[in-house]
C-alpha positions as CSV (number, residue, x, y, z in Angstrom):
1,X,-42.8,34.0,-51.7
2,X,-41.5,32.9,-48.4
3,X,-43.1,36.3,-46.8
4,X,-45.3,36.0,-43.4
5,X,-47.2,39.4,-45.1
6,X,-49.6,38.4,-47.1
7,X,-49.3,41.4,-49.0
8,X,-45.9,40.6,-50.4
9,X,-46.5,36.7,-50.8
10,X,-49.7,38.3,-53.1
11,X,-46.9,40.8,-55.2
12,X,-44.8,38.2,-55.4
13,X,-47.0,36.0,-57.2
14,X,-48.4,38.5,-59.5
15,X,-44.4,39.7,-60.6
16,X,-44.0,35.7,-61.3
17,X,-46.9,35.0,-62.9
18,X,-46.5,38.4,-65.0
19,X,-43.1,37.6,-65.9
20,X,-44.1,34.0,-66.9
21,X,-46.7,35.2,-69.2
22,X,-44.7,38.1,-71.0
23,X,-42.1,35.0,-71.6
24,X,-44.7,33.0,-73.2
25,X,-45.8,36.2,-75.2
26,X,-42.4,36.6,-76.6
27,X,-41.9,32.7,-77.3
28,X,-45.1,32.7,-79.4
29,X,-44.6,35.7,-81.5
30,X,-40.9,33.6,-82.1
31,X,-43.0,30.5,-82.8
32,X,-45.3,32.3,-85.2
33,X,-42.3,34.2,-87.2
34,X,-40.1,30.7,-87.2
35,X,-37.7,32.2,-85.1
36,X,-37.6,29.9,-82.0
37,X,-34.3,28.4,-81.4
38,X,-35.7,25.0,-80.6
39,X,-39.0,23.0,-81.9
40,X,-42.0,22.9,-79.3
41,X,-43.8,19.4,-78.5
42,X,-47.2,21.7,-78.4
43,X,-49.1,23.3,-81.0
44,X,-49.3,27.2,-81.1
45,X,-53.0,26.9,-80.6
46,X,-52.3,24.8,-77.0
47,X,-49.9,27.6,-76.2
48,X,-52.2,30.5,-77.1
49,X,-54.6,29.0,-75.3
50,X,-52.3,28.8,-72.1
51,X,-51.5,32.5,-72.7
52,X,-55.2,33.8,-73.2
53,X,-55.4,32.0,-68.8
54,X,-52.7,33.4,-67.9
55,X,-53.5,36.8,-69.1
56,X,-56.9,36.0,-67.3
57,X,-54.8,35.3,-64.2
58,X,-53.8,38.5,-64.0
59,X,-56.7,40.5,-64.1
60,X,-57.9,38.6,-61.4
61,X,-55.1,39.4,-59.8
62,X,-55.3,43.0,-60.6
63,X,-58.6,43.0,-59.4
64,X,-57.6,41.6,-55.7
65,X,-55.7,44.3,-55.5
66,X,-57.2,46.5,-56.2
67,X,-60.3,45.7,-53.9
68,X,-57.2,44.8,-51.0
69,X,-55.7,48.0,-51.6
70,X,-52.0,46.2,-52.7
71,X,-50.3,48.7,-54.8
72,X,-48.6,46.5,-57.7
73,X,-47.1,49.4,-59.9
């Protein structure tokens, strides 16, 4: 993130913010089966809700790049 080219400042953040977003993915299908190893302070429904943004995020993302021509794949 530390990059002078914008290019890889703008990956970097999309790899981040994808990773983030598959983790809160796989701790809500935990949290819906009762499998999390601890118990959250927020409801499912706050979490979901933070997921369907982030998931949002990224298309926006995806979107940027493609119209900047920054291959992400």
């Amino acid at each position: 993130m530390l990059s002078n080219d914008y290019k890889e400042r703008f990956k970097a953040e999309y790899y981040q913010d994808r990773n983030r977003t598959e983790g809160l993915e796989r701790m809500l299908e935990a949290y819906k089966v009762g499998t999390l190893s601890f118990t959250p302070k927020c409801s499912y429904e706050l979490l979901y809700e933070q997921l369907i943004y982030m998931r949002a995020k990224l298309k926006v993302l995806e979107e940027r790049a493609f119209v900047k021509n920054i291959p992400l794949f």
